[in-house]
C-alpha positions in Angstrom: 124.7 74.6 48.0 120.9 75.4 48.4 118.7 77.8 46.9 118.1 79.9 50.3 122.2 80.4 50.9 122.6 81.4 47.3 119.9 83.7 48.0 121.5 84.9 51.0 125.1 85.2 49.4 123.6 87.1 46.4 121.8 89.7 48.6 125.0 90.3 50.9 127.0 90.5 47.4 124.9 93.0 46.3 125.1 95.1 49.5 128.7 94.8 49.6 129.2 96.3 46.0 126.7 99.3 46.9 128.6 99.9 49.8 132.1 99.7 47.7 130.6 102.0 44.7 129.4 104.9 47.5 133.0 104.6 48.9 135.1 104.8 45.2 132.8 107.8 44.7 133.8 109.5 47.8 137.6 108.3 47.1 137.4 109.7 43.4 136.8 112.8 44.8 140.0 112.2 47.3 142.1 110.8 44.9 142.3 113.7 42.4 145.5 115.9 42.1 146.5 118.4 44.4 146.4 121.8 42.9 149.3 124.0 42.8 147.4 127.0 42.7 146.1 126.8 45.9 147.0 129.1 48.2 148.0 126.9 51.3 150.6 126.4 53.0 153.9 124.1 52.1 153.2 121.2 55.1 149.9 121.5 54.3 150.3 120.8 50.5 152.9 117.9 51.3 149.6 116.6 53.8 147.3 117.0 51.2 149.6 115.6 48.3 150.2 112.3 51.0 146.6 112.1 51.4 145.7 112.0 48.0 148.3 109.4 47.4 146.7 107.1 50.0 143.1 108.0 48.7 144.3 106.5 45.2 145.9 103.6 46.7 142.7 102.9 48.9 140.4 103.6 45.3 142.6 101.3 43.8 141.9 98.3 46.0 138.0 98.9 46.4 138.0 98.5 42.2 139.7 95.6 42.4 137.5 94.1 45.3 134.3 95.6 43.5 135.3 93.5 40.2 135.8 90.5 41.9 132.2 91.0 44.0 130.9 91.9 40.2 132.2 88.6 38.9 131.2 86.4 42.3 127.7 88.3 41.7 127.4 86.6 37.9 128.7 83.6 39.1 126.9 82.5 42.1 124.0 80.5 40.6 127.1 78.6 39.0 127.0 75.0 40.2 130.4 75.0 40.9 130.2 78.5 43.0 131.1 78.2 46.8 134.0 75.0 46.0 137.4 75.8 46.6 139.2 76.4 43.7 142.4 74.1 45.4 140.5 71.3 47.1 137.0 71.2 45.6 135.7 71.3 49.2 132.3 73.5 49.6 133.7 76.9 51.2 132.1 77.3 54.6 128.7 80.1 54.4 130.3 82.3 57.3 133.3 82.7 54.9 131.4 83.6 52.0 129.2 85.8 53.7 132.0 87.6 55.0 134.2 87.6 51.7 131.6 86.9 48.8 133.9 86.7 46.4 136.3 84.3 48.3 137.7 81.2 45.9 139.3 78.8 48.5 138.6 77.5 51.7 140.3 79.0 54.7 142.8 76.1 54.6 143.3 76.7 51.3 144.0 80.0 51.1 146.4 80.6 54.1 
């Protein structure tokens, strides 16, 4: 792999973990326990109680993905970075744009 599409990967790995930490900060705030104390109603609570489930699901997930972009981010000048991990074949550039942190080829990995 070139300079230039390491360059490229690097920048859209960046943007993609600034856009995952403003969304875990919005789903912290999401995510946190429903308060008893509130004075709303009972469906309401069951809403809110469902919604914060969800919200810690989703929060979960975008921590896991933003580790893995964190680790594709240290490991991208890597000569090895952009082979499959199965195969040893160089992962196509649309795929890694779209999924940074990808390890296998699309053959690979279905």
């Amino acid at each position: 792999m070139d300079d230039a599409k390491r360059r490229q990967i690097r920048r859209r790995i960046e943007e993609a973990i600034a856009e995952l930490q403003a969304q875990i900060n919005g789903l912290e705030d999401n995510a946190k326990p429903v308060s008893l104390d509130e004075p709303i109603g009972r469906l309401s609570r069951m809403d809110a109680i469902a919604n914060q489930a969800l919200s810690g699901r989703v929060l979960a997930e975008a921590k896991t993905r933003l580790s893995r972009l964190q680790r594709a981010l240290v490991a991208v000048d890597s000569p090895d970075f952009g082979l499959c991990d199965e195969c040893g074949e160089e992962i196509p550039l649309p795929r890694l744009l779209a999924m940074p942190e990808a390890r296998r080829c699309v053959d690979c990995a279905e």
